[in-house]
Backbone of each chain as ProteinMPNN parsed JSONL, in Angstrom:
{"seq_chain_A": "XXXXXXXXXXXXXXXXXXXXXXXXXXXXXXXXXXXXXXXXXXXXXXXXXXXXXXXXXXXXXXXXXXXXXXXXXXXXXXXXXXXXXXXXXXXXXXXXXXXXXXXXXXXXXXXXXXXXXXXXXXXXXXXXXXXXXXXXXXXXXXXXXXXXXX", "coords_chain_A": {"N_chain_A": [[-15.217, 14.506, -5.271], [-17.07, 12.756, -6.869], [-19.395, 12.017, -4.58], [-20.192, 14.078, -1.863], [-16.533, 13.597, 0.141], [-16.045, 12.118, 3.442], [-14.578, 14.213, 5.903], [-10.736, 13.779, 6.607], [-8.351, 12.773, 8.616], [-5.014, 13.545, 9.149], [-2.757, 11.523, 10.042], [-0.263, 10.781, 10.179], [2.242, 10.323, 8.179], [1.603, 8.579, 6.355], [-0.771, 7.275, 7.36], [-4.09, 7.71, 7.986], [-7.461, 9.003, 9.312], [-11.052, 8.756, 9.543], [-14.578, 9.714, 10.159], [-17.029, 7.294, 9.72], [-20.925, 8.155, 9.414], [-23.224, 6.889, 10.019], [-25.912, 4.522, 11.183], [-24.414, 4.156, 13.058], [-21.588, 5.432, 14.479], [-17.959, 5.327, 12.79], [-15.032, 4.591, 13.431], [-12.702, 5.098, 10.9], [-9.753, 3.863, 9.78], [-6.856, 4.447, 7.74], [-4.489, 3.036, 5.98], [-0.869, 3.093, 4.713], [1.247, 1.284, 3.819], [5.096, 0.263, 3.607], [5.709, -2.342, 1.001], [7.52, -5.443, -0.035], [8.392, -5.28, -2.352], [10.071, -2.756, -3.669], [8.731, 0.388, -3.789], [6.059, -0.162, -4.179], [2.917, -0.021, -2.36], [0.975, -0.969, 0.476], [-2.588, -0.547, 0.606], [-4.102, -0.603, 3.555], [-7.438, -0.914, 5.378], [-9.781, -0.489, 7.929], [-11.459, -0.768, 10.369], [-11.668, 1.025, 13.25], [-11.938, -0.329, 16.831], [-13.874, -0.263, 19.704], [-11.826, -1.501, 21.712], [-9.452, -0.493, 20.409], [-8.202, -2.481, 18.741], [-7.624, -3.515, 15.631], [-10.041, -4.129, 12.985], [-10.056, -5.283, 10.031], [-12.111, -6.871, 8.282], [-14.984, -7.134, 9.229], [-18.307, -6.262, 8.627], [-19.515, -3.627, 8.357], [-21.64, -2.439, 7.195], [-22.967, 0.546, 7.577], [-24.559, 1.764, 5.575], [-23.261, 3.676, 4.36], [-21.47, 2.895, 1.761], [-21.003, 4.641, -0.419], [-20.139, 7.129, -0.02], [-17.898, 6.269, 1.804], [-16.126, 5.295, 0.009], [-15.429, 7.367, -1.451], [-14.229, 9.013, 0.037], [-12.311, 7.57, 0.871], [-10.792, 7.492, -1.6], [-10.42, 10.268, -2.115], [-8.199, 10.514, -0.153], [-6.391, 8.171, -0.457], [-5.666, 10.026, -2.685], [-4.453, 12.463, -2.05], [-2.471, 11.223, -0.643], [-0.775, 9.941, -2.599], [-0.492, 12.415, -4.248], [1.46, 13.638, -2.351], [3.601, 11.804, -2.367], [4.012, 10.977, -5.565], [5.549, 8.745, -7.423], [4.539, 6.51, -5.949], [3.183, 3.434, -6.433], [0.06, 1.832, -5.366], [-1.472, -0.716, -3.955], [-4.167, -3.118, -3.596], [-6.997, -4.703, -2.181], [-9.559, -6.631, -1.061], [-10.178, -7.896, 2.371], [-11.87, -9.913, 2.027], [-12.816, -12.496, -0.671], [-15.154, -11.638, -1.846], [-15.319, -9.289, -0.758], [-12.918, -7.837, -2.6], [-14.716, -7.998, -5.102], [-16.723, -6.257, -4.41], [-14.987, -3.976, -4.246], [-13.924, -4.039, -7.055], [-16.259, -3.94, -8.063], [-16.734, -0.969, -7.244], [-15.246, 0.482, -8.517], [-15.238, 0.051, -11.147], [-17.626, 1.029, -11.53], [-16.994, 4.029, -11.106], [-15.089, 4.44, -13.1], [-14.774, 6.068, -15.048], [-13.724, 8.552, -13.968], [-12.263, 8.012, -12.048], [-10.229, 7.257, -13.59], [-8.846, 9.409, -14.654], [-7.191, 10.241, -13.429], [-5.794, 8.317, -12.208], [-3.876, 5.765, -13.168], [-5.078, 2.519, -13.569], [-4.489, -0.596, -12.786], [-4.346, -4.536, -12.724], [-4.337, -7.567, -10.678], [-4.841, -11.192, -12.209], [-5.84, -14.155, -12.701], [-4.001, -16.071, -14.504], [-3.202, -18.79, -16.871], [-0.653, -18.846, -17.087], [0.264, -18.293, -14.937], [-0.147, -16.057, -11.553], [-0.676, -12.651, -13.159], [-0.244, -9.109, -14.112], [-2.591, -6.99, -15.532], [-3.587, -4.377, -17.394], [-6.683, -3.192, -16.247], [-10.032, -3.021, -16.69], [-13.068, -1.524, -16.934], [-15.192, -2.995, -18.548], [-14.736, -5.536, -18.789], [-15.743, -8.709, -17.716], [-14.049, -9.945, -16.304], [-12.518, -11.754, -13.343], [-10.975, -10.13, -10.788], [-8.625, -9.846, -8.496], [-6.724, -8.168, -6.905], [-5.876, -5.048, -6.994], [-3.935, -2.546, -8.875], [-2.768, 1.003, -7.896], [-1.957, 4.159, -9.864], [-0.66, 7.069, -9.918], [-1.363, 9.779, -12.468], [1.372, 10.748, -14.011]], "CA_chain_A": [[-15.333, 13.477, -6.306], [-18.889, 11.047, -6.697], [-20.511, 11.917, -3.213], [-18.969, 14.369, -0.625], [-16.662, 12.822, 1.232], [-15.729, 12.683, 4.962], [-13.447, 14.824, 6.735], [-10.523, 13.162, 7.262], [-7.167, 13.239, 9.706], [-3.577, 12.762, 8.734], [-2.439, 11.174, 11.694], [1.314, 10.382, 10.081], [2.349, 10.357, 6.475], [1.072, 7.151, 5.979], [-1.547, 6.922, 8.601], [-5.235, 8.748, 8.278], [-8.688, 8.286, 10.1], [-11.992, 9.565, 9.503], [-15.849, 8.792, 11.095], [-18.231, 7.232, 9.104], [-21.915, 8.286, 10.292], [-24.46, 6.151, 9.52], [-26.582, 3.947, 12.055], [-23.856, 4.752, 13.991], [-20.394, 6.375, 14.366], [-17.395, 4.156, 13.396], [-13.759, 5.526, 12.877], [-11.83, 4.327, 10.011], [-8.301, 3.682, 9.353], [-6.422, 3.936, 6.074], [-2.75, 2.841, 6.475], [0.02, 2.856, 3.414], [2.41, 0.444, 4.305], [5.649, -0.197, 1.929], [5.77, -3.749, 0.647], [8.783, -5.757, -0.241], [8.675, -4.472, -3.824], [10.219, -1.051, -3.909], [8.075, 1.675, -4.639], [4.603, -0.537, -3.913], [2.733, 0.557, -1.109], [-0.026, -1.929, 0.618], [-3.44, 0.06, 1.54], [-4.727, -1.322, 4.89], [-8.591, -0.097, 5.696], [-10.279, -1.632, 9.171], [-12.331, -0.009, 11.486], [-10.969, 0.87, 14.776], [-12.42, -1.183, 17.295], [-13.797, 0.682, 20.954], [-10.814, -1.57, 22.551], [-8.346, -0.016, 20.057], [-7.916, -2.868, 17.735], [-8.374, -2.908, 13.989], [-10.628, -4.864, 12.096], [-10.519, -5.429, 8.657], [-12.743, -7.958, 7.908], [-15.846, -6.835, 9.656], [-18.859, -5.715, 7.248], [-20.198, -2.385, 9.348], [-23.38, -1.991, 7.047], [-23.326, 2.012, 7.736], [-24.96, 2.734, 4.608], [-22.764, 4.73, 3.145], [-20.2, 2.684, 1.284], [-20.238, 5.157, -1.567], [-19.373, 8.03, 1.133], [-16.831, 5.928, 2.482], [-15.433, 5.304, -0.731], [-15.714, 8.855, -2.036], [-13.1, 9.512, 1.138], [-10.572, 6.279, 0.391], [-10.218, 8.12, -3.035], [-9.366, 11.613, -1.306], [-7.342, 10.548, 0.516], [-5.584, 7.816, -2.031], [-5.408, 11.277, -3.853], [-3.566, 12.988, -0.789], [-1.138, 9.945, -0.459], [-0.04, 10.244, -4.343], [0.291, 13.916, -4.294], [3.085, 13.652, -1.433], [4.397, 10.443, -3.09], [3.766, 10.644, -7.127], [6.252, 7.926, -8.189], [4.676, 4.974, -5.35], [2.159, 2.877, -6.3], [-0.509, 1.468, -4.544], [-1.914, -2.193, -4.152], [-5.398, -2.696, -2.503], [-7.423, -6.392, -2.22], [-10.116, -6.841, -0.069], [-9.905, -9.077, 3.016], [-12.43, -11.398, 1.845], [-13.079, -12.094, -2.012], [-16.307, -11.147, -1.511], [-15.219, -7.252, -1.043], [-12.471, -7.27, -3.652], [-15.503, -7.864, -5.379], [-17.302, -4.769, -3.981], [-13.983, -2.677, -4.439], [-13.999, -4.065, -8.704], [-17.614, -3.016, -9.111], [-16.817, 0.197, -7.38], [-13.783, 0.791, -9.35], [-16.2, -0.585, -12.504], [-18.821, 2.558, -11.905], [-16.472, 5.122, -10.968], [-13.402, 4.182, -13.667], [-14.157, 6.97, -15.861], [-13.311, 9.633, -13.42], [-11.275, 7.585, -11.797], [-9.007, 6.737, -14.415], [-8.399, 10.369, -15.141], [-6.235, 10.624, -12.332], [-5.203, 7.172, -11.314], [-3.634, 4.157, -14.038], [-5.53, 0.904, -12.831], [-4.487, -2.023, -12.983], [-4.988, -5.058, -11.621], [-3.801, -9.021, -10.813], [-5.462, -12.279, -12.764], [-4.889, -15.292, -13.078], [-3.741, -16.545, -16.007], [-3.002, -20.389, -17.313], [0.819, -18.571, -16.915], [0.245, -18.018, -13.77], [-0.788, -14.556, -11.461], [-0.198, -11.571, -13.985], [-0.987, -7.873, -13.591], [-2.851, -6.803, -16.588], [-4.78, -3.219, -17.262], [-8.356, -2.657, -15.54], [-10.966, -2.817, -17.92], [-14.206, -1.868, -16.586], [-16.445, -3.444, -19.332], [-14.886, -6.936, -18.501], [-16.068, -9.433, -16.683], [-12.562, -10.958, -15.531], [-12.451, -11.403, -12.355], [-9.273, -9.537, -10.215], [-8.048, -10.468, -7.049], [-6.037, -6.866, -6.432], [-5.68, -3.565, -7.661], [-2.573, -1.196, -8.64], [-3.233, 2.289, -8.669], [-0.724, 4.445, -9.761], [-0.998, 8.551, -10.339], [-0.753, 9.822, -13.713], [2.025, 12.184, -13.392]], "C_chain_A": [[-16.559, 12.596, -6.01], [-19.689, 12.117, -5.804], [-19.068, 13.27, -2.549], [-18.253, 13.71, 0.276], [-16.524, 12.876, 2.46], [-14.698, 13.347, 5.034], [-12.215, 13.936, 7.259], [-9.067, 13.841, 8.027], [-6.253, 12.808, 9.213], [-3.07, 12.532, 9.622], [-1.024, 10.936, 11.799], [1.359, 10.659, 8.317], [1.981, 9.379, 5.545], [-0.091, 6.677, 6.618], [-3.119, 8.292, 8.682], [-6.459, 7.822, 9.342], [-10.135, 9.226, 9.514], [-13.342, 8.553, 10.018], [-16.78, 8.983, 9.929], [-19.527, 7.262, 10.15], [-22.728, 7.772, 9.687], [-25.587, 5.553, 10.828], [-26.046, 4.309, 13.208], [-22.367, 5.15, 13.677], [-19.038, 5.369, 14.044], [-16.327, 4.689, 12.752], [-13.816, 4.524, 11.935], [-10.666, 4.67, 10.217], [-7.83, 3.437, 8.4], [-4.665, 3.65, 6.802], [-1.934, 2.582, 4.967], [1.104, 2.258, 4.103], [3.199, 0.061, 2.947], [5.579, -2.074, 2.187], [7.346, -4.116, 0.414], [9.517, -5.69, -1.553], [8.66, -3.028, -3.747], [9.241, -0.114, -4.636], [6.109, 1.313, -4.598], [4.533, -0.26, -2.497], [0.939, 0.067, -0.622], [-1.116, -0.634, 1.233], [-4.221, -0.709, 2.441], [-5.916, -0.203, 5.092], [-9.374, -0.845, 7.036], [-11.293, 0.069, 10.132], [-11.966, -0.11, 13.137], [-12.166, 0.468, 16.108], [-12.375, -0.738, 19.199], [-12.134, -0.129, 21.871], [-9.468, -1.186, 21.915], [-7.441, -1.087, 19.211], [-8.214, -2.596, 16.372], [-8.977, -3.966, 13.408], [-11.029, -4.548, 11.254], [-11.669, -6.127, 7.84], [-14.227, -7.907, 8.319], [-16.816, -5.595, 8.729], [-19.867, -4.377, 8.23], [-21.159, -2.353, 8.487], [-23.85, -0.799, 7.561], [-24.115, 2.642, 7.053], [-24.743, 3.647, 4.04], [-21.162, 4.579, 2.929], [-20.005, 3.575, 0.099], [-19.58, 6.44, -1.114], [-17.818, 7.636, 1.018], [-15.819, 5.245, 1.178], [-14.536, 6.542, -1.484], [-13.877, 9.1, -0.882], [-11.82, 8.739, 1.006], [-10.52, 7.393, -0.709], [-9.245, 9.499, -2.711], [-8.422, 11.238, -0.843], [-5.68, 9.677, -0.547], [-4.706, 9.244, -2.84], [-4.371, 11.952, -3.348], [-2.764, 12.099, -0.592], [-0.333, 10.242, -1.653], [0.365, 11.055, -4.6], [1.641, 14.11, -4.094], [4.026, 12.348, -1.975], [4.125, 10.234, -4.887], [4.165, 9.537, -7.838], [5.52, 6.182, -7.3], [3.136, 4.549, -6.147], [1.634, 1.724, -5.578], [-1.73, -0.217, -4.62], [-3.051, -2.115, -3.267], [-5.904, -4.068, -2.943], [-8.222, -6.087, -0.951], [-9.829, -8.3, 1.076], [-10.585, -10.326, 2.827], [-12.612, -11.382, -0.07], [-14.213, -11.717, -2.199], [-16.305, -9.36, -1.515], [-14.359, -7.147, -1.995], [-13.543, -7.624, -4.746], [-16.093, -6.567, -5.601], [-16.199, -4.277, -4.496], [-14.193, -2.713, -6.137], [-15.569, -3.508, -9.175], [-17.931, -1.508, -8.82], [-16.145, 1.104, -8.254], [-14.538, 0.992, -11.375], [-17.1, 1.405, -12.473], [-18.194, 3.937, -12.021], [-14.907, 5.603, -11.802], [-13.631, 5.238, -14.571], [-13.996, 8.398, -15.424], [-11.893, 9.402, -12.71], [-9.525, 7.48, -12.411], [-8.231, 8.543, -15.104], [-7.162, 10.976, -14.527], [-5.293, 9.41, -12.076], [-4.547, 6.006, -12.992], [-4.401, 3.642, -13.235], [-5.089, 0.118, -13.646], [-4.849, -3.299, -12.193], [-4.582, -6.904, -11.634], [-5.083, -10.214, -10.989], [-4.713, -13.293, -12.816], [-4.802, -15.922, -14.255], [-3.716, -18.145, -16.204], [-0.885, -20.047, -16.875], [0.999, -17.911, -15.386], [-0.475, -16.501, -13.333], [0.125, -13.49, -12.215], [-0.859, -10.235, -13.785], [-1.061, -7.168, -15.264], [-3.536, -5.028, -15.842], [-6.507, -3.67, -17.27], [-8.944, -2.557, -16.694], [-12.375, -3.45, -17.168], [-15.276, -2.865, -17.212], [-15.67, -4.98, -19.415], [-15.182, -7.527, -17.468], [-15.118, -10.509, -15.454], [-12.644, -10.576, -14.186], [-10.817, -10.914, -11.338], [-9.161, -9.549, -8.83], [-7.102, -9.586, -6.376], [-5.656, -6.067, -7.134], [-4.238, -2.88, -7.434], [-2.959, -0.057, -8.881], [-2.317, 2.995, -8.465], [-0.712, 6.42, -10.635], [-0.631, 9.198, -11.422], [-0.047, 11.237, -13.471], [2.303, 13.593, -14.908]], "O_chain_A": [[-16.82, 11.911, -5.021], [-20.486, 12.925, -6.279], [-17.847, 13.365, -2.666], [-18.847, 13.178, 1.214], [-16.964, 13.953, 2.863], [-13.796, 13.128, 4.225], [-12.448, 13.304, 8.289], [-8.759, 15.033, 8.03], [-6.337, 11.681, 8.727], [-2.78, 13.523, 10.293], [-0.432, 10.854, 12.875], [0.517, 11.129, 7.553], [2.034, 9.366, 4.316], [-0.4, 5.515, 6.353], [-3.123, 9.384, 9.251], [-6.451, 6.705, 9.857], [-9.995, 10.378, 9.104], [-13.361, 7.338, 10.216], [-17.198, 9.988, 9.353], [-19.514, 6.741, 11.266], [-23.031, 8.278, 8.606], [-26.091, 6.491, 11.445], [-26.673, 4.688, 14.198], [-22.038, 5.152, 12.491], [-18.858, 4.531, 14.928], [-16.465, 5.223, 11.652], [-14.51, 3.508, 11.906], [-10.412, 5.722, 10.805], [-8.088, 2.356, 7.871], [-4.046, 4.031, 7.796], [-2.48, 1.847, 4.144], [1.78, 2.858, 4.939], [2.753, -0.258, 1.845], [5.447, -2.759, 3.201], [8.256, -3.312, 0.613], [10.695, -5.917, -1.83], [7.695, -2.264, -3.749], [9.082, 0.027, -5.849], [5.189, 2.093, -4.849], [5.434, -0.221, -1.66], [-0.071, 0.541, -1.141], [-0.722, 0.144, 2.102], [-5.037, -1.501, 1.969], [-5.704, 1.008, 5.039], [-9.459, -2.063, 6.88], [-11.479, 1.281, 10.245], [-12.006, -1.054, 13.927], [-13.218, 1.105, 16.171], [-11.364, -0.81, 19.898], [-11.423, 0.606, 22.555], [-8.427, -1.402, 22.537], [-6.262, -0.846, 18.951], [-8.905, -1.658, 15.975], [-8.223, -4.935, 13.324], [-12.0, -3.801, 11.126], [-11.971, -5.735, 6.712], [-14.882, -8.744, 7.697], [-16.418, -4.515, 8.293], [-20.993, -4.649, 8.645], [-22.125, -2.133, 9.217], [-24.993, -0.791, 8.018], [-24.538, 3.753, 7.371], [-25.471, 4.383, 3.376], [-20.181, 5.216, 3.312], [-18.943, 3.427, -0.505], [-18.582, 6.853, -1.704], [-16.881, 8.227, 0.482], [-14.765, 4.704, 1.511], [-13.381, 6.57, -1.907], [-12.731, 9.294, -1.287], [-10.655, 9.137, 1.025], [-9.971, 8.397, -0.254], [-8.054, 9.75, -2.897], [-7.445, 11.85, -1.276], [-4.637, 10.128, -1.021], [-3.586, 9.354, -3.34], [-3.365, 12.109, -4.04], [-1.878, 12.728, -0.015], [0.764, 10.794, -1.561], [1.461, 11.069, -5.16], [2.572, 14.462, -4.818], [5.238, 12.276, -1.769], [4.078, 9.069, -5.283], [3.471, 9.157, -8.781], [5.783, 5.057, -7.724], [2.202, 5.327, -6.343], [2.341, 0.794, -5.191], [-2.621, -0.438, -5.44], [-3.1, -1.309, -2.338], [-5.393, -4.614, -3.921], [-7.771, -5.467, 0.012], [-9.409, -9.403, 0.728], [-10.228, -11.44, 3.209], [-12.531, -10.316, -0.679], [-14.17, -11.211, -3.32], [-17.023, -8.527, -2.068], [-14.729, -6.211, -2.703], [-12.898, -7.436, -5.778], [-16.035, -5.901, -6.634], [-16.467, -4.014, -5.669], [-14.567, -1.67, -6.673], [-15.933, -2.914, -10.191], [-18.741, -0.809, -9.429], [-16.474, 2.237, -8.605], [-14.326, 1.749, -12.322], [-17.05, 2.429, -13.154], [-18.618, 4.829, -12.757], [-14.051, 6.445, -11.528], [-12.565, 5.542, -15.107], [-14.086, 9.337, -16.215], [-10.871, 10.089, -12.698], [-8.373, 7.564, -11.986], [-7.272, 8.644, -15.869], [-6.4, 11.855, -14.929], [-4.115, 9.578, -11.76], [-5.458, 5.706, -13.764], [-4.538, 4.165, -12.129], [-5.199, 0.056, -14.87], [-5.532, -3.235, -11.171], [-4.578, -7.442, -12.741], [-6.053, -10.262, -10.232], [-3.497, -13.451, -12.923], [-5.8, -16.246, -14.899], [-4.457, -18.711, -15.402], [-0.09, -20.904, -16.49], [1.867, -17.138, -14.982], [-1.124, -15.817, -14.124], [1.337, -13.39, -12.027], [-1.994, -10.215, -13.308], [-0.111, -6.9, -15.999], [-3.799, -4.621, -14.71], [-7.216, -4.267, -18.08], [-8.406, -2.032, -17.669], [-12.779, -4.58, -16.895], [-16.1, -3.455, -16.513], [-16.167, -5.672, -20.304], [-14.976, -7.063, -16.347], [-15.304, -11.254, -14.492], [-12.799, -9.417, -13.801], [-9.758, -11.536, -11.412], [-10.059, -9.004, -8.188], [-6.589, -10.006, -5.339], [-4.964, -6.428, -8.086], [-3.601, -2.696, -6.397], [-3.504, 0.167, -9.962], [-1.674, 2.948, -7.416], [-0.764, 6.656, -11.842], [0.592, 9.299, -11.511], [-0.466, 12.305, -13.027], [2.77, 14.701, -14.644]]}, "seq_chain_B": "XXXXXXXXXXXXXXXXXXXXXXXXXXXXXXXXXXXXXXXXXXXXXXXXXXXXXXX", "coords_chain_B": {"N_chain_B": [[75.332, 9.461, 17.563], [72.595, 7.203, 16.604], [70.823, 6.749, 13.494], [67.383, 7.468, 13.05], [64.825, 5.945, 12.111], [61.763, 7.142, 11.155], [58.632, 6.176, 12.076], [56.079, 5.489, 9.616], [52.636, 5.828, 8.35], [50.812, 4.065, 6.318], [48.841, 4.798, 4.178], [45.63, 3.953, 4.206], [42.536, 3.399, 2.077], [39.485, 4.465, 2.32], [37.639, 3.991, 0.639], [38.585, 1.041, -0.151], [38.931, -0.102, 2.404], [35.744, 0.199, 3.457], [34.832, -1.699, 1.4], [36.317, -4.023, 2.51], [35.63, -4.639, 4.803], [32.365, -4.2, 5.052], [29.765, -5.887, 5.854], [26.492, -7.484, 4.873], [23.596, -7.184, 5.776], [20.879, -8.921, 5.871], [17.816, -6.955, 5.911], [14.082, -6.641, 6.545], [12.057, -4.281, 4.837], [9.792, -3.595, 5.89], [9.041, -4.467, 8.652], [6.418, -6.465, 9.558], [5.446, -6.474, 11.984], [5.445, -3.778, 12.701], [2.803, -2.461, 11.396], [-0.319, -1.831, 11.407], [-1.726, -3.584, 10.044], [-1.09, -6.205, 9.478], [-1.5, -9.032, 8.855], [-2.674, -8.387, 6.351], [-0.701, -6.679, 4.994], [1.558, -9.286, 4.742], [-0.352, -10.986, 3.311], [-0.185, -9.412, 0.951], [2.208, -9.477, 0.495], [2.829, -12.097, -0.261], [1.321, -11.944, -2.474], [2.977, -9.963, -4.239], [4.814, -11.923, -4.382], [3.567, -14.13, -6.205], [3.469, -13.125, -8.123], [5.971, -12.653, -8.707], [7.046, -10.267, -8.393], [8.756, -9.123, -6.336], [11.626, -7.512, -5.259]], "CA_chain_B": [[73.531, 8.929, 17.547], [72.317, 6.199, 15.226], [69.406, 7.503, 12.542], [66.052, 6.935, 13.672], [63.743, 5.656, 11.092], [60.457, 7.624, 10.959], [57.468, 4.993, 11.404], [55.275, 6.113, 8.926], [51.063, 4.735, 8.658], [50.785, 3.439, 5.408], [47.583, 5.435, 4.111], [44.485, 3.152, 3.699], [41.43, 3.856, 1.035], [38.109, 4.38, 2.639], [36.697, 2.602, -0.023], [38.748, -0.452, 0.031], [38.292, -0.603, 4.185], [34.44, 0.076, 3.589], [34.713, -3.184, 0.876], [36.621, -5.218, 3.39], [34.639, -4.439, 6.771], [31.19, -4.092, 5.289], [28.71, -6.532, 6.277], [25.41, -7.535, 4.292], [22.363, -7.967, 6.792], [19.009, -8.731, 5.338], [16.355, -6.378, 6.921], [13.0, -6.596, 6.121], [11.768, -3.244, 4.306], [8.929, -2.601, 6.85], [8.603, -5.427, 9.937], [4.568, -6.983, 9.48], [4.661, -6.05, 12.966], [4.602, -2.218, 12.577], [1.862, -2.084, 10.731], [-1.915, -1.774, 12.317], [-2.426, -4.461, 8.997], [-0.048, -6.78, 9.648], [-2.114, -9.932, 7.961], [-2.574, -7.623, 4.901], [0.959, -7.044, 4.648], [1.35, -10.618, 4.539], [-0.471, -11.37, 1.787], [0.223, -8.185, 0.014], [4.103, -9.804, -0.277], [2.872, -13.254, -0.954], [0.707, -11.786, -3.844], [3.712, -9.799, -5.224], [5.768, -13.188, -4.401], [3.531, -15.094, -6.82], [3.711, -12.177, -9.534], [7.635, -12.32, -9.306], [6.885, -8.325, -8.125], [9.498, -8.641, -5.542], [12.808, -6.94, -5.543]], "C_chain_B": [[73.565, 8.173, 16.182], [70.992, 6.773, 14.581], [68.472, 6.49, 12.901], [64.918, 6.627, 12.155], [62.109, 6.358, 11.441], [59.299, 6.802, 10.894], [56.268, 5.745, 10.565], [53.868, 4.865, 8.428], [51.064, 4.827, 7.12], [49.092, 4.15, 5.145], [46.606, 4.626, 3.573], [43.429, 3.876, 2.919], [40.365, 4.023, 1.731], [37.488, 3.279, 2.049], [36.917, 1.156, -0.184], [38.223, -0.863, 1.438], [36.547, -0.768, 3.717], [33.784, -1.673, 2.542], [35.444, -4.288, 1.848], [35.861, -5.371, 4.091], [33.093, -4.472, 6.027], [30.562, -5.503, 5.022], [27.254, -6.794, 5.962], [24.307, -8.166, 5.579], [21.145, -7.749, 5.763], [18.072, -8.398, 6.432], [15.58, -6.431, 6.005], [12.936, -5.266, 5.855], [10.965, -2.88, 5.588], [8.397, -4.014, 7.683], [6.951, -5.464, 10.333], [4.693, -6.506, 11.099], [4.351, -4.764, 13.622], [3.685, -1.489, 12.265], [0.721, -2.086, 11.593], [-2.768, -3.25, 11.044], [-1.629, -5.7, 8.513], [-0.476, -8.311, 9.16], [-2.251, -9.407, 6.583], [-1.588, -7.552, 4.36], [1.664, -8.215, 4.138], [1.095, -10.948, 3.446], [-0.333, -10.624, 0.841], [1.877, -8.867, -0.563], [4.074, -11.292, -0.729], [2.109, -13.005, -2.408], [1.623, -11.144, -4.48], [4.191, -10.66, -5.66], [5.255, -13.614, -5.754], [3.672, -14.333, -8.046], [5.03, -12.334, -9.577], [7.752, -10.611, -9.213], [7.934, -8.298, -7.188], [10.566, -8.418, -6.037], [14.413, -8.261, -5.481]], "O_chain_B": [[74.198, 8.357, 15.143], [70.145, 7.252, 15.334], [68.562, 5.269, 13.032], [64.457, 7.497, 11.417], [61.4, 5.658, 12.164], [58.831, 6.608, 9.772], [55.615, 6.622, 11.13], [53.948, 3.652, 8.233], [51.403, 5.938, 6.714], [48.231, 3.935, 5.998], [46.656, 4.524, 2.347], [43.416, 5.092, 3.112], [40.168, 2.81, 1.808], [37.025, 2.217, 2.465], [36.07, 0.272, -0.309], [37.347, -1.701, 1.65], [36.12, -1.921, 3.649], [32.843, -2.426, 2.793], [35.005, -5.438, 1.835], [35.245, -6.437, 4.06], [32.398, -5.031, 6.875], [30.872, -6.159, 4.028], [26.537, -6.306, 6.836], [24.292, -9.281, 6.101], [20.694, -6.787, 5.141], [17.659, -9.044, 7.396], [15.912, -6.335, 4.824], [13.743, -4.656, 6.557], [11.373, -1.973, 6.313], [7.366, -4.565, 7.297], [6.377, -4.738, 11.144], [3.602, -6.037, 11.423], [3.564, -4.498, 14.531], [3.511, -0.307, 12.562], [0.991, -2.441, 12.74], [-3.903, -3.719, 11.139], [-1.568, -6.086, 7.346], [0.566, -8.959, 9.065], [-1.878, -10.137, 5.664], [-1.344, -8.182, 3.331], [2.347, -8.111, 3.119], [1.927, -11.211, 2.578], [-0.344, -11.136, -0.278], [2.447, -8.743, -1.647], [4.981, -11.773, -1.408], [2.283, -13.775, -3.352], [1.52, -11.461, -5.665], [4.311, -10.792, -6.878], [6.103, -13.603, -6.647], [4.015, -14.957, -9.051], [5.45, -12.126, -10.715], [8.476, -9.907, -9.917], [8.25, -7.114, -7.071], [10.82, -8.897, -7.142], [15.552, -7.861, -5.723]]}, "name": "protein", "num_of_chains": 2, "seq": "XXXXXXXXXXXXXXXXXXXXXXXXXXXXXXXXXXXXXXXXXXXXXXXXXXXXXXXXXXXXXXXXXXXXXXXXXXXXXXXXXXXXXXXXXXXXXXXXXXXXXXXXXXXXXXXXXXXXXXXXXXXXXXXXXXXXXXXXXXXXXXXXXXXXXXXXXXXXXXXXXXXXXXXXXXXXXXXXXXXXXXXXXXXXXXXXXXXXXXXXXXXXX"}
């Protein structure tokens, strides 16, 4: 899908990894964790860290976030397969990347969307509401549902 | 000989015993500290919280 992407590892049923190569070598970590709403399922992304922590929040500058997007999607894709009915919530750690994630989501929504519903949480005057994704607005969204069209 | 009365066990329901005896514990679905994203998690259930997304 987009770009080739990386190779990656299923390390659990919920639990992958793969190495982005750019400047230099830097695992990733995807994680599906359930939430406290049945059937949602939080995606955690960080970069494993030589002492074996994870950091999310850290902007690696590899040069190849559309790679390393290309591979979240596979894999996303490979999560949904084995799970069809969960869907999946995603928000960057700073607003600054759910940013990045809405204008990747923005370029790549009409392939995207062939496979995936989007949606996505705003805020309203009625408070936070989860409306449908709509690339060609400018609203800004504060977390994504994606959910496999079965 | 005087007649012996037969003690006989009075046959209980499963399902009534399992409505008397059972016990409601609130567990968490998945303990923030299993995760490798355990701040994410976090706000992942305070952002359903404020949607009213929780169960």
């Amino acid at each position: 899908m987009y770009l080739t992407p990386y190779v990656y590892n299923k390390m659990h049923t919920c639990k992958y990894t793969f190495t982005s190569i750019g400047k230099r070598d830097i695992v990733k970590v995807i994680e599906f964790t359930p939430t406290q709403t049945k059937g949602v399922y939080n995606l955690g992304f960080g970069d494993l860290q030589p002492n074996g922590e994870i950091d999310d929040v850290v902007s690696s500058n590899n040069g190849d976030i559309v790679k390393i997007f290309a591979t979240v999607i596979d894999i996303l894709q490979d999560f949904t397969e084995q799970n069809p009915s969960y869907t999946i919530l995603f928000f960057g750690s700073t607003s600054q990347r759910t940013r990045l994630y809405q204008r990747i989501l923005r370029t790549y929504y009409q392939a995207f969307s062939k496979i995936f519903i989007v949606t996505g949480f705003v805020e309203t005057e009625t408070g936070t509401n989860e409306v449908p994704f709509d690339p060609a607005s400018s609203t800004e969204y504060f977390a994504f549902f994606v959910k496999r069209i079965m | 000989m005087g007649v012996t009365r037969k003690k006989t066990m009075r046959k209980r329901s499963p399902k009534k015993l399992a409505k008397q005896n059972t016990v409601f514990v609130y567990v968490e679905r998945f303990p923030v500290e299993e995760t490798l994203f355990p701040e994410k998690l976090k706000k992942a259930n305070e952002l359903l919280a404020r949607a009213k997304m929780m169960d």
